[in-house]
GURO-417401 format. One record per residue: x, y, z of N, C-alpha, C in turn. Coordinates in steps of 0.1 Angstrom, whole numbers, padded with zeros to 4 digits, always signed. Example, Ala and Ser with C-alpha at 12.3 -4.5 7.8 and 13.67 -1.06 7.14 Angstrom:
BEGIN
+0132-0057+0078+0123-0045+0078+0132-0033+0078 +0128-0022+0071+0137-0011+0071+0129+0000+0079 
This chain:
BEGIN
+0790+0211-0523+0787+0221-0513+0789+0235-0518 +0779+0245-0518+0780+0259-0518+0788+0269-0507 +0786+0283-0507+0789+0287-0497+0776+0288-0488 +0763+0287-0492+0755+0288-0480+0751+0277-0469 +0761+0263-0475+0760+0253-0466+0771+0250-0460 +0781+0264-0458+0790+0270-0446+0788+0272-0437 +0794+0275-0420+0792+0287-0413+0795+0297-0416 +0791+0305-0412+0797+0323-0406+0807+0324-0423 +0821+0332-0420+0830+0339-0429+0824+0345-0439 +0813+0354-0436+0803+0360-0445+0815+0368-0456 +0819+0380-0452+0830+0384-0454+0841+0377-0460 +0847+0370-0461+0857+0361-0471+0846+0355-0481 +0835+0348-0478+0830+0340-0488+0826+0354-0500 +0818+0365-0495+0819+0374-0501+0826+0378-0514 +0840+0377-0510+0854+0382-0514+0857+0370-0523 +0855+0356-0521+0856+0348-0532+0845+0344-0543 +0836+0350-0537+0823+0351-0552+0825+0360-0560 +0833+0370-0551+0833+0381-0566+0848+0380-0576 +0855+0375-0567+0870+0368-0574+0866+0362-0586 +0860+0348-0587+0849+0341-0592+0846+0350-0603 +0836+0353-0598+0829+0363-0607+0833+0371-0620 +0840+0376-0613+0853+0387-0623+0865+0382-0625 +0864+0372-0623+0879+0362-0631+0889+0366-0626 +0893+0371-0615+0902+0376-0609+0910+0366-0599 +0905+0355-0596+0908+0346-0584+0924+0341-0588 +0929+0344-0577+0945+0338-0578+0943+0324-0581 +0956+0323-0584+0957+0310-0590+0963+0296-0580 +0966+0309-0569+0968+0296-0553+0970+0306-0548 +0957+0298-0533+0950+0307-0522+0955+0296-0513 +0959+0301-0501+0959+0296-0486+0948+0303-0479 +0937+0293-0476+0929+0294-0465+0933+0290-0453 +0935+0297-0442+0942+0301-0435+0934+0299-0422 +0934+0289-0412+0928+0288-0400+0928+0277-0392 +0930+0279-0378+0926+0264-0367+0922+0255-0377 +0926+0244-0371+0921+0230-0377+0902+0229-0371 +0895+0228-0381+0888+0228-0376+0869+0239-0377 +0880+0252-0379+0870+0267-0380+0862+0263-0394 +0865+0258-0405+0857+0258-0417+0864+0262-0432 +0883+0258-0429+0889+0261-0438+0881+0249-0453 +0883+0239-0450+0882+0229-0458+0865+0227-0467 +0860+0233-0460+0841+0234-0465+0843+0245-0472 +0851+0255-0466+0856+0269-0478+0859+0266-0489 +0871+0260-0492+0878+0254-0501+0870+0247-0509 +0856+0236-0503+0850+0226-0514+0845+0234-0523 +0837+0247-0514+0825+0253-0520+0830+0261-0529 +0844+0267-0526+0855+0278-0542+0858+0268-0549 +0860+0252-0550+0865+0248-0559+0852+0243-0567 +0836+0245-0560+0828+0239-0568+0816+0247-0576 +0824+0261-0569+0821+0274-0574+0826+0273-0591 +0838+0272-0588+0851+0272-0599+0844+0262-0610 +0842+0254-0611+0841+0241-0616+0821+0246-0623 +0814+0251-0617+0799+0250-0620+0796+0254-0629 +0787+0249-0639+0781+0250-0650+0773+0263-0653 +0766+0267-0638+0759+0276-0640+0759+0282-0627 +0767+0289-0626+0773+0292-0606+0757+0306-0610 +0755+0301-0594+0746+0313-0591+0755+0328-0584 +0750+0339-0582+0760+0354-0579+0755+0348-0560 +0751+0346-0553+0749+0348-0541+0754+0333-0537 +0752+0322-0542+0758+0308-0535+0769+0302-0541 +0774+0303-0552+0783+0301-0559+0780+0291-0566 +0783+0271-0568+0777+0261-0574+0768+0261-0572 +0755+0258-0584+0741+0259-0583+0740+0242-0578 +0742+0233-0579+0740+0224-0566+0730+0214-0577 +0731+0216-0586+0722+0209-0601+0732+0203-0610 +0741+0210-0615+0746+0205-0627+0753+0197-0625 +0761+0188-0638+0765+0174-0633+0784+0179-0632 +0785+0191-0632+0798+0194-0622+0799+0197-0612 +0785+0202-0605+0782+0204-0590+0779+0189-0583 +0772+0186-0590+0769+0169-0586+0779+0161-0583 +0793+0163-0592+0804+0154-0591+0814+0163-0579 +0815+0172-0579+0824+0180-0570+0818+0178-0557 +0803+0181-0554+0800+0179-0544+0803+0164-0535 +0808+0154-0538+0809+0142-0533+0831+0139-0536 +0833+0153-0541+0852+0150-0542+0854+0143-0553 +0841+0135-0562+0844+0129-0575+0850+0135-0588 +0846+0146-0592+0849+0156-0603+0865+0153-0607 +0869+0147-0622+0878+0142-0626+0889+0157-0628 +0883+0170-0624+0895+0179-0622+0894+0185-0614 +0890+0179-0600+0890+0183-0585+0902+0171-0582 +0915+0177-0574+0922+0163-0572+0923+0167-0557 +0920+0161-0547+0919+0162-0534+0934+0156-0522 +0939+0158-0518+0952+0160-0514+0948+0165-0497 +0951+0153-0489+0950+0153-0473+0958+0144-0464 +0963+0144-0454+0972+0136-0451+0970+0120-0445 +0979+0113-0443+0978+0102-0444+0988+0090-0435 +0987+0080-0429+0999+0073-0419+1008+0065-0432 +1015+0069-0435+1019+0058-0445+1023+0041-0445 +1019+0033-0455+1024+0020-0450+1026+0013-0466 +1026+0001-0460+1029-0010-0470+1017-0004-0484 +1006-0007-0477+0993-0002-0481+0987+0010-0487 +0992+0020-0479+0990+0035-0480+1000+0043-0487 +1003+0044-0499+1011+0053-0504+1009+0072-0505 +0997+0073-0507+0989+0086-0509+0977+0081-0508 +0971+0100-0510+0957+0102-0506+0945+0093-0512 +0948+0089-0527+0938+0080-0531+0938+0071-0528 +0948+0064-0519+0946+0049-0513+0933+0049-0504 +0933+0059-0496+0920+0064-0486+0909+0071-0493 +0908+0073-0503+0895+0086-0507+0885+0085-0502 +0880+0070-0508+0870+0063-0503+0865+0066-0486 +0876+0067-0481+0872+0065-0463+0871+0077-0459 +0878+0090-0469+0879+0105-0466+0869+0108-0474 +0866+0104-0480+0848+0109-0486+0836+0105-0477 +0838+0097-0468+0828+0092-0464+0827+0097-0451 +0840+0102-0445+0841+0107-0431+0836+0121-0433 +0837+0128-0447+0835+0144-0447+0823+0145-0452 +0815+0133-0457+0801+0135-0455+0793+0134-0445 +0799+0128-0433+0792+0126-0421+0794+0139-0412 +0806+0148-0417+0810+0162-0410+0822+0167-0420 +0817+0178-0425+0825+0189-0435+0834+0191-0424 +0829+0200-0414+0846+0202-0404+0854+0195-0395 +0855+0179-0402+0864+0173-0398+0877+0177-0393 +0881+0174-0380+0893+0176-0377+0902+0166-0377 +0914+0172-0382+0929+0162-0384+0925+0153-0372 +0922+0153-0357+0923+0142-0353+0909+0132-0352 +0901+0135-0358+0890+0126-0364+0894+0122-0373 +0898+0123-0386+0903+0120-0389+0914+0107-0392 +0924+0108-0381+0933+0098-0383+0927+0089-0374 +0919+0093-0359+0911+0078-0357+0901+0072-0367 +0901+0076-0373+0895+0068-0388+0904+0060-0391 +0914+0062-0392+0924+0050-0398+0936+0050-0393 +0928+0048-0378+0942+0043-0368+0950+0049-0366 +0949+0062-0370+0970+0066-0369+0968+0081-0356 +0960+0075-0346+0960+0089-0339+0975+0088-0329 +0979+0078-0326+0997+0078-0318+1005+0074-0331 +1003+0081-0346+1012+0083-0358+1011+0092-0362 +1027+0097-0370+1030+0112-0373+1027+0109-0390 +1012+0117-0393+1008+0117-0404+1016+0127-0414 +1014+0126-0425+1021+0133-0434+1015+0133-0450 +1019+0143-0456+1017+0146-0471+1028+0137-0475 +1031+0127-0484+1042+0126-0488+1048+0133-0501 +1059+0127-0506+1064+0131-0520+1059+0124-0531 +1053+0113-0531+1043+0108-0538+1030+0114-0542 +1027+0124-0531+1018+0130-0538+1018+0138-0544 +1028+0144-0547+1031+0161-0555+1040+0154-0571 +1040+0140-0572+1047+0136-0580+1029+0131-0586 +1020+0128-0577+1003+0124-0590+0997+0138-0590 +1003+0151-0582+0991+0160-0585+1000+0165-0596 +1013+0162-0601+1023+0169-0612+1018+0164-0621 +1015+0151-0626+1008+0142-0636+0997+0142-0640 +0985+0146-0629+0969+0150-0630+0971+0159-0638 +0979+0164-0631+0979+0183-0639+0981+0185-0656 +0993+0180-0656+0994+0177-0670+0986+0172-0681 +0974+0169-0674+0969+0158-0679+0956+0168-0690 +0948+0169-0698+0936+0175-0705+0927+0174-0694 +0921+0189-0692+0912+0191-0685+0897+0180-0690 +0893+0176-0680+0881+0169-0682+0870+0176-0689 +0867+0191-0689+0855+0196-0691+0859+0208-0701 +0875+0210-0696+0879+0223-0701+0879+0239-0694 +0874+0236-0682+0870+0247-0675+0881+0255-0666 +0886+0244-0658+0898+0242-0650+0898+0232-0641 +0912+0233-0635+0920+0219-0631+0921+0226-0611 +0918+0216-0603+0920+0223-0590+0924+0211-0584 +0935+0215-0576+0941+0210-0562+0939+0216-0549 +0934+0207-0540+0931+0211-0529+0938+0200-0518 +0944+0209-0507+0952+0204-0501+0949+0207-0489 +0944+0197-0479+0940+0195-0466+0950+0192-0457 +0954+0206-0448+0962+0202-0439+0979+0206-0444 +0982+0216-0453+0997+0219-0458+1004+0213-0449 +1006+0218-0438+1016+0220-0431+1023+0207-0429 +1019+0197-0435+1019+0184-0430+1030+0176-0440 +1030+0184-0455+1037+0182-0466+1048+0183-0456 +1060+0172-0462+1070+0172-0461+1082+0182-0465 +1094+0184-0467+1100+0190-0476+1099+0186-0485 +1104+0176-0489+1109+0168-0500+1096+0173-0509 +1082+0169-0504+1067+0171-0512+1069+0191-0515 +1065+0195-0506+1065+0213-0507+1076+0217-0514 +1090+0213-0519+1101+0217-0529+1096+0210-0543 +1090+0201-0546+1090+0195-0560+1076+0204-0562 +1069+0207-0554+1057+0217-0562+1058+0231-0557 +1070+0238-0557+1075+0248-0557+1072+0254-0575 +1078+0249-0578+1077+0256-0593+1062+0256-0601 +1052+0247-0597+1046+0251-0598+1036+0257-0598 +1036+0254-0585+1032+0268-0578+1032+0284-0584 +1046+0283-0584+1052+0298-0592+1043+0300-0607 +1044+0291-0613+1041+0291-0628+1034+0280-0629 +1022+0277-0625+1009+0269-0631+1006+0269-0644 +0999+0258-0650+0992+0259-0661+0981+0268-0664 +0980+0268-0672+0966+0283-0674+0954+0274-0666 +0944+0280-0660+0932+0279-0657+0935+0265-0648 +0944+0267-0637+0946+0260-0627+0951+0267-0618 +0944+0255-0602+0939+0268-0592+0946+0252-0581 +0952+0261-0571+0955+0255-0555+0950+0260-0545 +0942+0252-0537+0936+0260-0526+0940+0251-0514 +0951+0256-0509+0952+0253-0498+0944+0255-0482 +0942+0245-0475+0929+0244-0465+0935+0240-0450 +0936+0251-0442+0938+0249-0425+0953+0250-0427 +0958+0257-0414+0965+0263-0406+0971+0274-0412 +0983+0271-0402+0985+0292-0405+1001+0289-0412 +1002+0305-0420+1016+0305-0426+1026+0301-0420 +1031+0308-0404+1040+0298-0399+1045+0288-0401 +1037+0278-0401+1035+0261-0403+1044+0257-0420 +1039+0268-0427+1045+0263-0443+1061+0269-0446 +1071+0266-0454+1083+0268-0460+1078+0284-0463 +1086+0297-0463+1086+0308-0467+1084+0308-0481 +1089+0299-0487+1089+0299-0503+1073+0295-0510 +1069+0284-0501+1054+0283-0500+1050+0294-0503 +1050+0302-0490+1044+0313-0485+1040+0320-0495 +1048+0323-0495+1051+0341-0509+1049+0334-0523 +1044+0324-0525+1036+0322-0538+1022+0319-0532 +1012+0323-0525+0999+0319-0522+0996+0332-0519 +0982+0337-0521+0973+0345-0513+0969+0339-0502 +0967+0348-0489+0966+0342-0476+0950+0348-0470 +0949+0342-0472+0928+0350-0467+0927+0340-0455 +0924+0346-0439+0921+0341-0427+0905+0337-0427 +0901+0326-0419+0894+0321-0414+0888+0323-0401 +0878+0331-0396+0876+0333-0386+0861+0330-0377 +0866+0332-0364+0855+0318-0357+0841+0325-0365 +0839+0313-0358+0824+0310-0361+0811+0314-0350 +0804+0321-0348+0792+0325-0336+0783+0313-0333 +0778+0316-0321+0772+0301-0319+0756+0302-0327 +0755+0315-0329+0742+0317-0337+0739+0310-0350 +0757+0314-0357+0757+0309-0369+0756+0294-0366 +0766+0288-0356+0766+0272-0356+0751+0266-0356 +0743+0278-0351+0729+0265-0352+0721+0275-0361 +0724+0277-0372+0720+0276-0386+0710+0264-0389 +0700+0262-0388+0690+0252-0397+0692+0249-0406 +0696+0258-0413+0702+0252-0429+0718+0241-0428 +0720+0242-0418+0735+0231-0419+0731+0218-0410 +0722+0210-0417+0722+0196-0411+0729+0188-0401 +0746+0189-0404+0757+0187-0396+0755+0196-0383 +0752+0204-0380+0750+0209-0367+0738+0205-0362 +0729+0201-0360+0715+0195-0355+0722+0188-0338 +0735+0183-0340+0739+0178-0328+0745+0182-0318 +0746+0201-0323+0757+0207-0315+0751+0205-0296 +0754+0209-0288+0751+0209-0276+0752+0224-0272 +0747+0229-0261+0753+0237-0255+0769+0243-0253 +0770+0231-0244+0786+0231-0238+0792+0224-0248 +0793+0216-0260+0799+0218-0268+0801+0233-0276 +0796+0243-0276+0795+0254-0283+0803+0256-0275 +0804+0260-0259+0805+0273-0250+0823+0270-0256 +0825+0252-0250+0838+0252-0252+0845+0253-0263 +0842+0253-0275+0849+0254-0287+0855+0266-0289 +0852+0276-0288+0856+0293-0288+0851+0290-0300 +0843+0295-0314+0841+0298-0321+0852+0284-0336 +0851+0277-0327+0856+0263-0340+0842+0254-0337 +0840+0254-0349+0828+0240-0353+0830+0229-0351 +0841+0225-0359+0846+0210-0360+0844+0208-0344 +0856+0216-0335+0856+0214-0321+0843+0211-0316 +0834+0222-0318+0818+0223-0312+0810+0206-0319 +0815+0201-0326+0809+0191-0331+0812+0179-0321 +0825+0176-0324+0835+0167-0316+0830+0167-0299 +0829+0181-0294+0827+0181-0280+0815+0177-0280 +0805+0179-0290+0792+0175-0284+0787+0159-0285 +0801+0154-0290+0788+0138-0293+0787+0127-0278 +0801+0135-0267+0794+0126-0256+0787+0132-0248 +0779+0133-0240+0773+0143-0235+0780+0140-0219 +0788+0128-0215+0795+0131-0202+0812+0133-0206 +0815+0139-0219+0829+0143-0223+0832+0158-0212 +0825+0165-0210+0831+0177-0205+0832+0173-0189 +0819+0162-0183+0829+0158-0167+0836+0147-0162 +0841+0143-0176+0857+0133-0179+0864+0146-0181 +0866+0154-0185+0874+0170-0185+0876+0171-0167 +0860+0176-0166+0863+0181-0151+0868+0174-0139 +0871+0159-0143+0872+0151-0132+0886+0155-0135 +0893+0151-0146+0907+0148-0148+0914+0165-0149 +0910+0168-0144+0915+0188-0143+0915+0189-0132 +0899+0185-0126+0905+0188-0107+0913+0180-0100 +0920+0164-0102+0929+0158-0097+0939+0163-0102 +0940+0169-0115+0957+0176-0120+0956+0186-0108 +0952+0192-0110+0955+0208-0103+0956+0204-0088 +0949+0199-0083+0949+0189-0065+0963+0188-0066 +0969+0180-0075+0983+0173-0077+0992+0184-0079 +0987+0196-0085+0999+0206-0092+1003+0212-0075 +0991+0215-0068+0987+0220-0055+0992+0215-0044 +0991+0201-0043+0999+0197-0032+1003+0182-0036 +1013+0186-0040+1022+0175-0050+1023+0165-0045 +1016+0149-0047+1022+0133-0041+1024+0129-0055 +1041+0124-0059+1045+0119-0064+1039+0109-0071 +1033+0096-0067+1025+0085-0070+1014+0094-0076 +1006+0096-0070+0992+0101-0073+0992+0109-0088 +1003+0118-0086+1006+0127-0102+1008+0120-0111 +1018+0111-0108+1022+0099-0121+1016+0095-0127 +1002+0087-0118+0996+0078-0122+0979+0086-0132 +0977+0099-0124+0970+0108-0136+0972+0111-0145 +0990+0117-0149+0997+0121-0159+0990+0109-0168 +0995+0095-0165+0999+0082-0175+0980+0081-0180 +0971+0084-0170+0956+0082-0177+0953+0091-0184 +0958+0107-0187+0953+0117-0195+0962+0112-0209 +0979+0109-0207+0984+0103-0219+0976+0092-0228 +0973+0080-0219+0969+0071-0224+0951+0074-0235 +0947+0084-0227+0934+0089-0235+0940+0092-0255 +0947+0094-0254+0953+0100-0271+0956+0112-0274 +0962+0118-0282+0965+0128-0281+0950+0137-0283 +0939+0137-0293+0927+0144-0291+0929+0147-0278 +0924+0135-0271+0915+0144-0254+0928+0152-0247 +0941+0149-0254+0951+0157-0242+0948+0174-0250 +0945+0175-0262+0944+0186-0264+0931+0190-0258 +0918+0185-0260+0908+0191-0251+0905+0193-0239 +0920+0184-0230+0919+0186-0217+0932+0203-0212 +0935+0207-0221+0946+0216-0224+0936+0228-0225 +0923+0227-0237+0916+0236-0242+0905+0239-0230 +0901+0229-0222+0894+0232-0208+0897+0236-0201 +0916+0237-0194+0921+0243-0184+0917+0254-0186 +0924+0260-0201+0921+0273-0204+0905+0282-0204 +0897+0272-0203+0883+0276-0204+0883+0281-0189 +0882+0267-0179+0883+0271-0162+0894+0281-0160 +0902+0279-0165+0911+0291-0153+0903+0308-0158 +0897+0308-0169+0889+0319-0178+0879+0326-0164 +0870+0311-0165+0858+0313-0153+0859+0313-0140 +0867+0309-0135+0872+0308-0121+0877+0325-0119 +0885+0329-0127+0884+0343-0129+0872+0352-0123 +0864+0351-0133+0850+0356-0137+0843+0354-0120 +0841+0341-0119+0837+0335-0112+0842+0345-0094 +0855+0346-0093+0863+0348-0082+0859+0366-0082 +0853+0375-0093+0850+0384-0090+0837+0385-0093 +0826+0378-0092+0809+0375-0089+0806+0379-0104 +0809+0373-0115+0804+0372-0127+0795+0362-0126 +0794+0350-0123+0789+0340-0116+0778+0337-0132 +0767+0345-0134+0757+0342-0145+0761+0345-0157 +0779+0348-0162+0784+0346-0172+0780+0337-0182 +0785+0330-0178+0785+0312-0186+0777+0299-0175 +0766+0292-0188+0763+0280-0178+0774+0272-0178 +0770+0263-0162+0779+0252-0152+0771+0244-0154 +0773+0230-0149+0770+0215-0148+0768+0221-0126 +0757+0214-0126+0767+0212-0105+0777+0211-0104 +0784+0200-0108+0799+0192-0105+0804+0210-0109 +0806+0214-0120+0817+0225-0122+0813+0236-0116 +0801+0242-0111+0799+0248-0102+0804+0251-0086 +0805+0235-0084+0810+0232-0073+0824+0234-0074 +0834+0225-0079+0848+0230-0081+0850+0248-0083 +0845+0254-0096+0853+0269-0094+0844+0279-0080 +0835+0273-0072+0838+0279-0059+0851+0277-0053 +0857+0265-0054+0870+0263-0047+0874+0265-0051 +0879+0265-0067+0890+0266-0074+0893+0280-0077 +0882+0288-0074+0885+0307-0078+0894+0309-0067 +0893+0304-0057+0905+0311-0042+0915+0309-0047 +0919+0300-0057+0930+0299-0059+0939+0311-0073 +0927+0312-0080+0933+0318-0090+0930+0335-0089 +0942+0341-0094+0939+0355-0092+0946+0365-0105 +0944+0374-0108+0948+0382-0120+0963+0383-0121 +0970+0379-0111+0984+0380-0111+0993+0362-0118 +0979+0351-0112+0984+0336-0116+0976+0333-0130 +0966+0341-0135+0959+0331-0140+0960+0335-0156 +0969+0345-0165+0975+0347-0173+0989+0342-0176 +0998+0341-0164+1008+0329-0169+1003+0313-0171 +0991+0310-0162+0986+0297-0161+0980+0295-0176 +0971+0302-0179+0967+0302-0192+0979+0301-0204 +0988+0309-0204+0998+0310-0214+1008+0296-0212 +1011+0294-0202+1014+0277-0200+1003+0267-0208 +0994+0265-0205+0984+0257-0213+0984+0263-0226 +0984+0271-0231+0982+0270-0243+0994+0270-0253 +1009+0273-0244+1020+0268-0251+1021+0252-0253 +1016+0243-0242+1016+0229-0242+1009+0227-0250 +0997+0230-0253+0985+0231-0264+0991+0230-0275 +1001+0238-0280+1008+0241-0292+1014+0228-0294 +1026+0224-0284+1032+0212-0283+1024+0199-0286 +1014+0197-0283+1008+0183-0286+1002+0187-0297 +1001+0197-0304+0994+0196-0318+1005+0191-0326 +1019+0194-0322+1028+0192-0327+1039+0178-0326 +1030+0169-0316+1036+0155-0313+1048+0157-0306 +1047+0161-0299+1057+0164-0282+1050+0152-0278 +1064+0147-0269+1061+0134-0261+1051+0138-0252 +1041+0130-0253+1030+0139-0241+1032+0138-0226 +1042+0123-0225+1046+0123-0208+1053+0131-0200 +1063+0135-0214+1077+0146-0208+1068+0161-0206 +1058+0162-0219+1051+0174-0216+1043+0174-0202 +1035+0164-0201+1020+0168-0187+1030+0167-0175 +1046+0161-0177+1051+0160-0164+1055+0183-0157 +1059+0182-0174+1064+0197-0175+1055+0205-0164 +1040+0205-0174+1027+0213-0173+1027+0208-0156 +1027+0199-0149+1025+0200-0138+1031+0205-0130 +1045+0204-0132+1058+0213-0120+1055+0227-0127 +1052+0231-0132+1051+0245-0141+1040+0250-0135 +1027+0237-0131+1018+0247-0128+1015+0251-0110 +1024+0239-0108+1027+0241-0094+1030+0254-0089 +1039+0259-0097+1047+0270-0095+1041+0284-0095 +1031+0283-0101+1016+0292-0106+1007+0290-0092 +1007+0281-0089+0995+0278-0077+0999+0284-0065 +1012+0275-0065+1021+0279-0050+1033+0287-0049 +1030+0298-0049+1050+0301-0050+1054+0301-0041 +1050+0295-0030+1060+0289-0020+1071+0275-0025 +1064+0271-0035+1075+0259-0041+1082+0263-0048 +1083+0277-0051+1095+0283-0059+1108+0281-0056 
C-alpha cells in the first residue's frame, strides 16, 4: 500500500515523504488517532515507503518491486508486524494469527480493534500485546537485515502492550539499531507509559471528509453508505463498519428511543430488560449505540431550532426527533452529550457494561427530568 491508496491526511502524508526522502525520519513515530481514522494504512504505506526499491517522490512505494510486492501483503522478512491478541493455549503472539490479520486487512485497511477481535472470538475478552512479543521483536531485530535497507516494527494498537511488554522495549526504543524504525499505529499518548511517550514522535491523525471517503481510487470504500458516512464523524473504519447493514442505524434508533422512554419515565422491569439487550449485543454495538445518542441529541438540537434540512433522516428518525426535540434544549443537551461520551470512553476501556447502561440511565434521567433530582 502507498500513500495514495489512503484517505485524506494530505498534510502528514506530505511530512512523511519528505522525512523519507531526506533521511531525516525518526527512528520511532507514534501515529496518533481513533481507532479506526487511518492510523494503521499510514503506518503500512511509511513502512513500504521505507523498505522500496524505487519509492516514487509523490506516492512513496512504487507498488512494483519485489519489496513493495512483499510489504504490501505484511510478508517482507524486515517488516515485523505486532497487533493484539486473546491469549490462549494456542495463541502466544501476533504470528500465531498473521495469517487471519492479513487476511482481515485485505478485506479493509481500517480495520477496527473490534472487527478485529470478532475475527477471533475475543470481542467479551480483554486483548492484549503480551511480553512475548517484545521478547521476538528483540530477536528479529537482532537478527541481519534481509535486504540491508532497514528493519521496521509496526505496532497496532500500543496501548494495549502490557507493562511488563512496554518496559522490556524501553531501551530500545531509546537506542535502536542503526537503520531501524517503530511506527506505532492508533490511539492517543494518554493511553501509553510517559517513558513510551518521550521516546516517539507523535504526528496526529485526522478525520477523514466524506469527499475523500468516496475516493474512486480506494476500492475498500465502494460500500460506504450515506448514513454510514453521516454517522462516523470523519472515521472510515467506522463509516465502513456502519455501512454493511443497511437496517444497523434503525436497530440504533429503535434501542435509543426505548432507553430514553425509560430514562424519561422510569419502569423498573422495562429498563432492565433493555439495558440486558443492548449488553448482550457486544461491546461494538454498545459503543455505536453511545456514538448515536451523541449524533441524536446533536440533531434534535438542530432540529428543535428549524435546522430541519441539515442532515438526511430515515421516516422512523424523523418521526422520533419531532418528539424527541421538546425534550432537549441548550441547557440539557451538552451535559447529555458529555455523559455519553464519557461512557463511550468506558466501554472502550471494558467497564462492566451492566453497571455502566444502568449508570447512563439514572444519569440520563436526571438530564431529561429534573424533577427526579
Amino acid at each position: 500500500m502507498n500513500y495514495t491508496l489512503t484517505a485524506g491526511q494530505y498534510e502528514l502524508k506530505k511530512r512523511l515523504r519528505v522525512q523519507v526522502q531526506h533521511k531525516h525520519l525518526p527512528h520511532a513515530i507514534f501515529l496518533s488517532g481513533d481507532d479506526g481514522i487511518g492510523a494503521l494504512p499510514l503506518a503500512h504505506a511509511l513502512a513500504q515507503h521505507i523498505l522500496c526499491q524505487n519509492p516514487i517522490v509523490e506516492q512513496g512505494g512504487c507498488e512494483t518491486c519485489s519489496s513493495c510486492l512483499q510489504a504490501a501483503t505484511w510478508s517482507h522478512p524486515d517488516l515485523h508486524l505486532v497487533f493484539p491478541i486473546i491469549k490462549s493455549k494456542d495463541v502466544r503472539q501476533s504470528n500465531d494469527l498473521r495469517a487471519a490479520f492479513r487476511n482481515e486487512y485485505k478485506k479493509n485497511p481500517y480495520l477496527l480493534l473490534d472487527d478485529w477481535l470478532a475475527c477471533i472470538d475475543g470481542e467479551q475478552k480483554q486483548p492484549v500485546i503480551p511480553v512475548d512479543e517484545a521478547h521476538t521483536v528483540l530477536h528479529n531485530l537482532s537478527l541481519t537485515s534481509y535486504e540491508g535497507r532497514a528493519k521496521i516494527v509496526v505496532v497496532w494498537q500500543p496501548a494495549l502492550m502490557n507493562t511488563e511488554t512496554s518496559n522490556k522495549l524501553l531501551k530500545i526504543l531509546e537506542e535502536p539499531p542503526q537503520h531501524t524504525y517503530f511506527i506505532l499505529a492508533s490511539g492517543s499518548p494518554d493511553e501509553l507509559l510517559p517513558t513510551i511517550v518521550s521516546r516517539l514522535q507523535t504526528w496526529n491523525c485526522m478525520g477523514v471528509s466524506e469527499q475523500d471517503m468516496q475516493n474512486p481510487a480506494l476500492p475498500y470504500c465502494n460500500a460506504l453508505t450515506q448514513q454510514g458516512m453521516q454517522l462516523s464523524h470523519g472515521n472510515l473504519g467506522l463509516a465502513l463498519q456502519l455501512s454493511k447493514a443497511d437496517d444497523f442505524k434503525n436497530e440504533l434508533l429503535d434501542d435509543f428511543q426505548h432507553f430514553m422512554r425509560q430514562a424519561f419515565r422510569f419502569n423498573a422491569q422495562l429498563a432492565f430488560t433493555r439495558i440486558e439487550a443492548i449488553v448482550q449485543k457486544g461491546r461494538s454495538y454498545q459503543k455505536r449505540f453511545l456514538m448515536y445518542g451523541l449524533h441524536i441529541f446533536r440533531q434534535a438540537l438542530l432540529f428543535r431550532e428549524h435546522y430541519k434540512a441539515l442532515s438526511p433522516h430515515s421516516k422512523e428518525e424523523l418521526a422520533f426527533l419531532e418528539k424527541f426535540a421538546a425534550f432537549i434544549n441548550v441547557k440539557n443537551c451538552e451535559p447529555l452529550a458529555e455523559l455519553f461520551s464519557t461512557h463511550l470512553y468506558y466501554v472502550e476501556r471494558h467497564a462492566n457494561p451492566k453497571i455502566l447502561f444502568t449508570d447512563l440511565l439514572f444519569l440520563s434521567t436526571e438530564h431529561l427530568n429534573p424533577k427526579s433530582k
